[in-house]
N, C-alpha and C positions, 0 to 999 in steps of 0.2 A: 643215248645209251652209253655209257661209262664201258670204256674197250680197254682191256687189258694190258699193263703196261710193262708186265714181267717178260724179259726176255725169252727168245723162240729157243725150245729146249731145255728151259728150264723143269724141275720135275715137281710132282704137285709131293707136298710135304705134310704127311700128317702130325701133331702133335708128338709123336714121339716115333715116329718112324726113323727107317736109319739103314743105311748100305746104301748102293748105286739107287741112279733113279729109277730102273725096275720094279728094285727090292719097295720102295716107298710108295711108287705107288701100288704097288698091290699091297702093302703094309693099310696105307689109307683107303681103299676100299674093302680090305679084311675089318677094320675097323668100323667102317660105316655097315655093312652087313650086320655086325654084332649089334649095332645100335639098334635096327630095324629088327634084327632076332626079341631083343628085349620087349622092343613094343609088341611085336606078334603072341611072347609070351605072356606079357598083361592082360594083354584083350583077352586069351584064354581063361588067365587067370581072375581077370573079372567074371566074365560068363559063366566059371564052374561057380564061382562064390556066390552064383545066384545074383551078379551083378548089385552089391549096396552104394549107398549114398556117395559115397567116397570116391567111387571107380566108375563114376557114371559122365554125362558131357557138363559142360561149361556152366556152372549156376547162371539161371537168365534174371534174376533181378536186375542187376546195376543195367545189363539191357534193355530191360523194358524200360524200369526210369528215364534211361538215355534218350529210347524211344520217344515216350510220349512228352517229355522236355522238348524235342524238333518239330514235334506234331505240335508242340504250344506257339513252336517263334512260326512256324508257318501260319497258324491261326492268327496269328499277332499282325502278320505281313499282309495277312490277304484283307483284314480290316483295316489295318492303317496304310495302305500302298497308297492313298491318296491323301493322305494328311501329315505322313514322318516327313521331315524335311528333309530327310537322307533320299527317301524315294520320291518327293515331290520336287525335290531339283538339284537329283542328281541321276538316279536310277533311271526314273519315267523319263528325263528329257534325252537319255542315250540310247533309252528306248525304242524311243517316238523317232530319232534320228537313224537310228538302224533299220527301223521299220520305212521309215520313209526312202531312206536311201537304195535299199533291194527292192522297193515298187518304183522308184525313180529310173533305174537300171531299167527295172523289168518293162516298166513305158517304154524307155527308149528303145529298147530293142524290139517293141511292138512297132514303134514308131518306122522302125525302118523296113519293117514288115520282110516278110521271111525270103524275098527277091535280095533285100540290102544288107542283111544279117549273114548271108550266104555269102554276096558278093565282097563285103568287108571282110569276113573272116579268112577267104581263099586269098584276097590281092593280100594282108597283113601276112600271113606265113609262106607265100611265094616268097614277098622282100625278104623277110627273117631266114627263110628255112627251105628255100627252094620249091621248085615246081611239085617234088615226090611229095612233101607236105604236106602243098597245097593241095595236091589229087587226095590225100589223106582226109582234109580235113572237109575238103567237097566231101567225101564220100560219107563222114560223119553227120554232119546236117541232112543228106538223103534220108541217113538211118531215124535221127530225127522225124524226117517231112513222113515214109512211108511209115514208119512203125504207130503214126496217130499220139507221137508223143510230144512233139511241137513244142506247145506253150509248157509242158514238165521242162522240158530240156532248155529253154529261157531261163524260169525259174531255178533251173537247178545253178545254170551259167550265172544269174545275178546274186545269187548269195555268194558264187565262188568268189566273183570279182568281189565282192561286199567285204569279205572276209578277208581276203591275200591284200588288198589294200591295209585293212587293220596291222595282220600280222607284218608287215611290212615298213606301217607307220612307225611301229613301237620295236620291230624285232631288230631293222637298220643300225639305227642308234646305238639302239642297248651292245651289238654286236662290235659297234665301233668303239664304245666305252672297255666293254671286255677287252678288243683289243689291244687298246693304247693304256689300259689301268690292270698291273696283277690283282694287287689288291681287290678291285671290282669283279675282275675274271676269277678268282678265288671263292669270293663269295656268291657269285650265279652258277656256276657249277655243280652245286648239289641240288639246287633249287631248278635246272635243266635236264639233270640227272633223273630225277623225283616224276618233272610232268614227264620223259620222256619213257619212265617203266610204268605210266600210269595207264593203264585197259583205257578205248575210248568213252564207253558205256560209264567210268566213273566220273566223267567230265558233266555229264547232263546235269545232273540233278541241280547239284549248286546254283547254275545258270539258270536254271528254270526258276527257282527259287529267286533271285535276284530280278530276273527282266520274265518270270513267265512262258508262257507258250507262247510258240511261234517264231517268226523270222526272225528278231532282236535278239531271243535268245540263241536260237541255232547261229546269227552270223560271231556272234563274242566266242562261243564255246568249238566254234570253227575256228576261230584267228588263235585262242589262245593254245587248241591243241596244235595246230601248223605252225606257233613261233619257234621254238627251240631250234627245228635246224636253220632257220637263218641265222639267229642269232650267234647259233654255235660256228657256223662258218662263216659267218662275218668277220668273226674275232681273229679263226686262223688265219681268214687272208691276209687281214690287216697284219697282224704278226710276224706273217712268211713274208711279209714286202724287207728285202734286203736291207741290211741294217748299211752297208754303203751309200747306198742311193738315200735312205735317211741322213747320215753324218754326212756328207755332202751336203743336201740342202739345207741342212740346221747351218751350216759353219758357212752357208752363203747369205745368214739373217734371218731366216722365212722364218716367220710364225709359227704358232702350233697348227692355226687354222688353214695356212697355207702349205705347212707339212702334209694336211689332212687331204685339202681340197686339188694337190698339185700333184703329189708323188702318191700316198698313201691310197687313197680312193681310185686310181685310175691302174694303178699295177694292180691290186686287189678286184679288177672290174670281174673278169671272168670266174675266179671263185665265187664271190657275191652271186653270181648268178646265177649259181648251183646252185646254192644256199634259197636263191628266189622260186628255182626249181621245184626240189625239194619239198617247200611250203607250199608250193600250189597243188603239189599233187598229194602232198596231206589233207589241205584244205576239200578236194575234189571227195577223198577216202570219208572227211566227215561228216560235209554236207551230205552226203547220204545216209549214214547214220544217225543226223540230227532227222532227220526223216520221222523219228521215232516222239519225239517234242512240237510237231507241230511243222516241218521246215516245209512241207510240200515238195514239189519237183519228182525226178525221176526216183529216188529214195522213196518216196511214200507211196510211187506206182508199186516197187516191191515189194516193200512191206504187206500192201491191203494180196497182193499176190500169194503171197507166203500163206498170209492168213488164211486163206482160204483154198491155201494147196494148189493152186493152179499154179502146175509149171510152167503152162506156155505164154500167159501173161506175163510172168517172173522174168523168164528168158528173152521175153521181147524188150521189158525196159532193162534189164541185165545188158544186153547188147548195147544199148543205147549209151549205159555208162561208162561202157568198156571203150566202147569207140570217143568218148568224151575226154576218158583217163587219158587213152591211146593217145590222141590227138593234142593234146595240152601236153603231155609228156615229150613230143617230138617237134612241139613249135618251143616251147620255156626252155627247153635242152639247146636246141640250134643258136636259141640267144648267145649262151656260155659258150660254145665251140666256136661258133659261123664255118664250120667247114662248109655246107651246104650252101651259105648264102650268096644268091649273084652277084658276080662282080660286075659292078654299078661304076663306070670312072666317077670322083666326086662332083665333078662339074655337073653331072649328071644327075646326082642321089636328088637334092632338092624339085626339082621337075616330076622327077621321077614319082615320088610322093604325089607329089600336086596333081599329076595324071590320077591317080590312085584312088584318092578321094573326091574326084571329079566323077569318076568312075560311079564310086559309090555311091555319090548322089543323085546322080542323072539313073542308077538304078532302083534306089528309094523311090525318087518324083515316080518313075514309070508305077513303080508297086502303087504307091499310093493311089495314084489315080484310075487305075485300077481297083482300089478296094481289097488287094492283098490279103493284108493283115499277116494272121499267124496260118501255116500249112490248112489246109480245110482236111475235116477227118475225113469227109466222103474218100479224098483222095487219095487214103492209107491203104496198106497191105495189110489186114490181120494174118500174122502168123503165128497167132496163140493156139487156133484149132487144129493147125498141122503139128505145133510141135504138141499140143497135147493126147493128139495118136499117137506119134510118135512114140510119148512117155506112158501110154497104154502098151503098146504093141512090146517097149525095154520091159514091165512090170510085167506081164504075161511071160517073156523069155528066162529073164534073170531075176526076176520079183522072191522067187520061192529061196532061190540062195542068198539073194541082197538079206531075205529076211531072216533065214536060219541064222546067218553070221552075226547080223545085228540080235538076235538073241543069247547069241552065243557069247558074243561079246559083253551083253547087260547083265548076261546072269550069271557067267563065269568070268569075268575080269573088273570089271565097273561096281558091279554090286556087291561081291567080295570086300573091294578095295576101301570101297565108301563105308562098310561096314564095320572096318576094320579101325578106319579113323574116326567113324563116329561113336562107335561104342568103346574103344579105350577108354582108358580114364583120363581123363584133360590133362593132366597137371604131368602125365608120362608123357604126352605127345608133344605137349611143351618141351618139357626136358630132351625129348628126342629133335626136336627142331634146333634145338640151341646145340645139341651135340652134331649134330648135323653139320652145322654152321659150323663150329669149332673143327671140327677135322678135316672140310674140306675149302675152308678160305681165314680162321684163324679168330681168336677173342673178340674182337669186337663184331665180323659177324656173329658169332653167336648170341651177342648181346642182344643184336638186330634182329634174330630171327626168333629168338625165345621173346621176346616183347612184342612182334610183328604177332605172334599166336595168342599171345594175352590180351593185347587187345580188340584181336579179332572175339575172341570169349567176351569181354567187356562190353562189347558191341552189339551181342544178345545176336548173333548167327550165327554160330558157331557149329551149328551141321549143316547146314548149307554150305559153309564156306568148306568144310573138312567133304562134301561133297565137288562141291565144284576141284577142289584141288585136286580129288582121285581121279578124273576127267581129266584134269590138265597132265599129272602125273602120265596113265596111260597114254595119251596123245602125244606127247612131251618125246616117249621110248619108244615108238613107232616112229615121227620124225625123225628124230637123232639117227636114228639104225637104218632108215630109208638116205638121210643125207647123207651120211657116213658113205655108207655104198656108192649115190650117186655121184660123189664127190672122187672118189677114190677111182670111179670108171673112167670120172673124167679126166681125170689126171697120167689116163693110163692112154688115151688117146685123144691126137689133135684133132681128127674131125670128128667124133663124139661130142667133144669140148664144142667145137665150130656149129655143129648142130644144136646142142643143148643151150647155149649162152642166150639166142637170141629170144628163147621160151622163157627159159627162166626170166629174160628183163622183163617180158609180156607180164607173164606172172606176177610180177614186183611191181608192175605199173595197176594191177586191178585194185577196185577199192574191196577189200577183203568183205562188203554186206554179199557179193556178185558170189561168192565161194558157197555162198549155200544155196544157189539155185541148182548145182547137179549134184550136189548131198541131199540133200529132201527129193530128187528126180530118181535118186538109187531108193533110198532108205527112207522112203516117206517121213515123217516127222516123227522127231525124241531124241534122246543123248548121241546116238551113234551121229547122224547125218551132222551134229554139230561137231563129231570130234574128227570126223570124215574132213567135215570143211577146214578145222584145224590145221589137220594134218597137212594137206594141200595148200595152203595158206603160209603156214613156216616154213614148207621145205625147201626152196628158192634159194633164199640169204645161205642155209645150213649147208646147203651143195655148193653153192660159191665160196663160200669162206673152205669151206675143208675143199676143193679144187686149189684155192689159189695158196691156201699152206704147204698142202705140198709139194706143189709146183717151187714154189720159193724154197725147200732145201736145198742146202749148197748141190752142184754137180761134182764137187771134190768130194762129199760125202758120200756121195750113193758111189761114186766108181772104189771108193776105198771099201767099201762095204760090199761093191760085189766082187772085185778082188782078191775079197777073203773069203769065197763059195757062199756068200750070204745066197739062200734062196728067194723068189719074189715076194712069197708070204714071211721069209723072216726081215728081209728088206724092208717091208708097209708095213708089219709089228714093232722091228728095235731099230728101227731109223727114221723114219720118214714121218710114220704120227708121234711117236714122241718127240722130234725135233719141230714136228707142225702145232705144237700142244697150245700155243699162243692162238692161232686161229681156233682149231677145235674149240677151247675154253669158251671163245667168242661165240661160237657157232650155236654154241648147246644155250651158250647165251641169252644168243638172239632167240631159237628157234623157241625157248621154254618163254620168254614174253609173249612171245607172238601167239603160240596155242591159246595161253591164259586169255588175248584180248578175243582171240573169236571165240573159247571154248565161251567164253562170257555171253560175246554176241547170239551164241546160238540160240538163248533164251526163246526168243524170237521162231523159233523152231520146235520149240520143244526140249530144250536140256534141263530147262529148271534150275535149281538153285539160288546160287545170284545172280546172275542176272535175269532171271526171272521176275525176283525180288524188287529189283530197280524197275526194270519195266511197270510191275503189277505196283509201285510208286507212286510212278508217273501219272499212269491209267487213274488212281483210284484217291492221288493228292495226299498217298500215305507217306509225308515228306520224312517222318523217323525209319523205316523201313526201309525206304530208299535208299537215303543219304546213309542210313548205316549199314545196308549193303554194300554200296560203291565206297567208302571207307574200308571195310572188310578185301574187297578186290584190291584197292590199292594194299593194303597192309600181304596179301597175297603175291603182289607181285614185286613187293619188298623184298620178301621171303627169300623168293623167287631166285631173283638177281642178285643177291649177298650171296645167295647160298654158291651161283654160279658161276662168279666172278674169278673163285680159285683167290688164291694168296695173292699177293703183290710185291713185287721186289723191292727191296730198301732203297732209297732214292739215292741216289750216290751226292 
C-alpha cells in the first residue's frame, strides 16, 4: 500500500481553497458535498424526466463484446491446453510441478504421521521461539487432531509451505534488486502498489485461467498475492544497511557480490524476516481463500459450511485456522526478534539440533509402526452440534433485532445508496468521481478516478460495480467513525492502549474468510453479515494508525495548547487530529481497501454483486464475466486509493 509521504500537519488543500488549515479543510469538504449535492440532483432530475436514454446507466455493448471475446480465449484454452506449446511446455509443466510438489509435502507429512508432524513442529519453535510457542503450537495440532480436521489442516500447511517457498524464490531477489538499483526500485513500485490495492477474489480468475482448478493454480495465486511485502522490505533493509559500513568495505576491495553476501545481507537479516513474516501470513489469508478454485484444506471446510449455513461446522474449522494464523504468526515472528529463543551456548546449538531430529524420528518409527497415519476421526470432538444450539438459542434471543437492523439497514441505507448510483446518469457519476478525485488528492487523481469509472462501464458491470461500491461506501463510514473513536480512547489511556493492542494484533493475524463466521451467526445470510464482517475486519489497522498519530504529536504542542485554556475536545479537534492528519489519511486508507476486499468476499454469503459475479465465474466457466468482474474490483479499488491518498508534498 502506497503511505503517505506529506508531512504530519500538513492541511488537505482543495483546488482553490485558501485561509489557515481549518479554513481549507472545511473549504475542501464544502466543496466535496456540493459535488455529491449535484449528483443527488441528477438522479432526481433523471427520475422526474421519466428517466431517457441519455440519464440512464453505462451502455452494455462494448461489454458484452468484451465479454464474449474472454468467453472465446477460454474456449480457445480449454481445447488447445494440450497442444499450444505455450501450454504444452510451459504452463502444464508448472503445473504438473506445483501439483506434484503440494502432494509431495502432503505425503511427507503423512509420512511422518500425526505423532512426528506434532513432535517436529513443537521441538522446531521451542528452538526458534521458546517453550510458550511451543505450548502454542502443541496446542494447535490438538485443535487439528480433536476438531476431525487432520488431513484439511496438512493440506492446508502444504500449499502454505508450497507457496511462501515460491513467493520467497522470486520476492528475495527482486527485493535485493530494488534495493541496490533506484531505477529498478522506481519501476516496481507502482506495479507493488497496484497487486497490493488489488481485493484478493480478483487474483483467481486469471490463475485459474492459466493452470485451471486446483492446487497449481491455488499455490501461484497464493505466492503471487504474498510477494509484495517481502519484496517491498527486502528493498528497505537493504537500503537502511549504513552507508559507512558500505564505503568501508567498498574502499577495502570487496566485490558487489561480497558487498552483498558479507555486509549487505546480514545487517539486513532481521528486517528480511519481517518481510518473510509478513508473506506467510498472507500466503496462510489466501490459501483459504483459494478454497474457492479448488485448493481443498481447511478453506474448503468453510466454504461448503457457509453454504449451507451451518455455523457450527464453520466455527469448528474457523478455529482451526485461527490457531494455524495464530501459531505461524508467533513462530515466523520469533525468527525476526529471537527475544524468546533459548540461549543455546554455540558449542552446544549443533548437538542440540541433532537431539531434535533424532527425536523426531525415533517418533515417526514408533507412529509408523503403529499404523498412525493422519488423527483417526472416531477420535474427534464434534463441536459443531453444541455450537450450533448455541447459535439457535443467540437467534431466539437477539434474532428479532439482528433482523429488524439488518432490514433497516438494506432498505434505508444500502438500497437508497445503490439506487442512487445506479440510476444517475453514467456520464455525472463519472464526472463526480473525477471531481472527487481532484478536490481531494489533486489532477492527476482525477484523471485516475474518472477512467477507473469508465472503464468499469466498458467492462459491461457497471451496476454491480456502482452496487458493490454503496457497500463498501457504507462499511467504509462505520469503520472510520468506529476507528476514530477507538483510536482516540486509546490514546487517552495507557492501559486501555495495554489491553486493546494485544486484540487488535489477534485480529490482524486472522485470515479475514474466519470474519464471516459470526456475521452470518448474527445476521444470517446477505449484504448486512458481509458488511458486518467488513467492518470488523478493517477496523484494527484504523485504531492503530489513529492511536499511534496521536500519540506522536509533539508533547510541546499539546502543553502550549493547554496553556492557552484549550479544552479536551478543542485540544483532539485543532491539535492533535489535525497534526495526526498523515496517520488518519493512512488510516481511512487502509481501512476503505480493506472493507472493499471483504465487502467483495462476502459474495460467499450472500452480498452479490461482484463478487458474486466472480464466483458465479468460476462455478459456471463464465470466464468474460468473471474476469470482467475482478477487473471491475480492481478498477474499484483504484478508485478507492487515489481518491484516499490526500495530496502529496512536493519533493524537496
Amino acid at each position: 500500500m502506497a503511505t503517505v509521504t506529506e508531512p504530519v500537519g500538513a492541511s488537505v488543500t482543495g483546488p482553490t481553497g485558501s485561509g489557515g488549515p481549518g479554513g481549507r479543510l472545511r473549504g475542501t469538504w464544502v466543496q466535496a458535498l456540493l459535488v455529491v449535492a449535484v449528483l443527488i440532483a441528477g438522479y432526481w432530475a433523471a427520475r422526474l424526466m421519466g428517466s431517457p436514454a441519455w440519464a440512464g446507466g453505462f451502455p452494455t455493448g462494448v461489454g458484452e463484446s468484451f465479454m464474449a471475446w474472454l468467453d472465446g480465449i477460454y474456449e480457445w484454452i480449454v481445447a488447445n491446453r494440450n497442444d499450444s506449446p505455450l501450454f504444452l511446455y510451459f504452463f502444464n509443466y508448472v503445473s504438473v510441478g506445483l501439483g506434484s510438489a503440494v502432494v509431495l509435502i502432503n505425503q511427507f507429512l503423512t509420512f511422518l504421521t500425526w505423532a512426528g508432524v506434532t513432535a517436529l513442529g513443537v521441538a522446531v519453535s521451542w528452538r526458534i521461539a521458546g517453550w510458550r510457542v511451543a505450548l502454542l503450537v502443541l496446542a494447535t495440532f490438538a485443535v487439528f487432531a480433536l476438531s476431525g480436521l487432520w488431513n484439511e489442516a496438512m493440506t492446508t500447511l502444504s500449499l502454505i509451505i508450497t507457496a511462501v517457498f515460491i513467493a520467497l524464490l522470486f520476492g528475495i531477489p527482486l527485493g535485493i534488486l530494488a534495493g541496490r538499483s533506484e531505477g529498478f526500485h522506481r519501476g516496481l513500485r507502482p506495479v507493488l502498489d497496484f497487486m497490493q490495492i488489488m481485493p484478493a477474489f480478483a487474483y483467481l480468475l486469471p490463475f485459474v485461467l492459466l493452470f485451471g482448478i486446483g492446487n497449481p493454480a491455488a499455490a501461484v495465486v497464493t505466492a503471487v498475492y504474498a510477494l509484495p511485502p517481502v519484496v517491498r522490505i527486502t528493498a528497505l533493509a537493504i537500503r537502511e544497511v549504513p552507508k559507512g559500513a558500505i564505503e568501508a568495505t567498498t574502499s577495502l576491495g570487496s566485490t558487489s557480490w561480497q558487498l552483498l553476501t558479507k555486509v549487505q545481507l546480514p545487517m539486513a537479516k532481521r528486517t528480511i524476516l519481517l518481510g518473510v513474516n509478513q508473506t506467510i501470513m498472507l500466503a496462510v489469508s489466501m490459501v483459504v481463500i483459494a478454497s474457492v478454485i479448488g485448493a481443498g484444506g481447511l478453506g474448503d471446510a468453510i466454504y461448503q459450511a457457509l453454504a449451507k449455513i451451518n455455523v457450527g461446522q464453520a466455527f469448528q474449522a474457523g478455529l482451526a485456522i485461527v490457531m494455524l494464523a495464530i501459531a505461524m504468526d508467533r513462530v515466523t515472528g520469533a525468527v525476526g526478534h529471537g527475544a524468546h529463543t533459548p540461549d543455546i551456548p554455540r558449542r552446544y546449538r549443533l548437538p542440540l539440533w541433532g537431539g531434535l531430529l533424532a527425536l523426531v524420528i525415533l517418533v515417526t518409527v514408533v507412529g509408523r509402526l503403529f499404523d498412525l497415519g493422519g488423527w483417526p476421526r472416531e477420535a474427534s470432538l464434534d463441536i459443531a452440534d453444541p455450537v450450533n444450539t448455541l447459535y439457535e438459542v443467540i437467534q431466539s434471543s437477539i434474532g428479532t433485532f439482528t433482523a429488524m437492523l439488518g432490514t433497516w439497514t438494506l432498505n434505508w441505507v444500502l438500497s437508497p445508496l445503490s439506487a442512487l448510483l445506479t440510476g444517475s446518469p453514467w456520464w455525472l457519476v463519472v464526472l463526480v468521481a473525477a471531481a472527487l478525485g481532484w478536490i481531494f488528492a489533486g489532477g492527476r487523481a482525477a484523471i485516475v478516478c474518472g477512467a477507473a469509472f469508465v472503464v468499469i462501464g466498458l467492462l459491461g458491470v457497471w451496476d454491480n460495480a456502482m452496487d458493490t461500491l454503496s457497500q463498501v461506501l457504507v462499511a467504509s463510514v462505520v469503520t472510520i467513525a468506529l476507528g476514530v473513536v477507538g483510536g482516540v480512547l486509546m490514546s487517552r489511556s495507557d492501559v486501555l492502549a495495554a489491553i486493546a493492542r494485544p486484540i487488535l494484533d489477534a485480529m490482524q493475524t486472522l485470515p479475514p474468510f474466519v470474519y464471516l463466521i459470526p456475521a452470518v451467526a448474527l445476521f444470517t445470510i446477505g449484504r448486512v453479515p458481509a458488511l458486518v464482517a467488513a467492518v470488523i475486519f478493517a477496523l484494527p489497522p484504523v485504531v492503530r494508525l489513529v492511536n499511534d498519530g496521536i500519540r506522536g504529536v509533539s508533547a510541546g504542542t499539546i502543553e502550549a495548547a493547554v496553556s492557552q485554556g484549550s479544552t479536551k475536545w478543542q485540544l483532539l479537534t485543532k491539535v492533535e487530529l489535525p497534526m495526526a492528519r498523515g496517520s488518519l489519511l493512512l488510516a481511512i486508507n487502509q481501512g476503505i481497501i480493506l472493507v472493499l476486499s471483504m465487502v467483495v468476499m462476502g459474495a460467499l454469503v450472500g452480498a452479490g454483486s461482484l463478487g458474486f459475479d466472480v464466483v458465479f465465474g468460476l462455478s459456471q466457466n463464465q470466464l468474460g464475466l468473471g474476469l470482467a468482474s475482478g477487473l471491475a474490483i480492481v478498477c474499484l479499488g483504484l478508485f478507492l486509493d487515489r481518491l484516499t491518498q490526500g495530496r502529496r508534498a512536493p519533493r524537496a
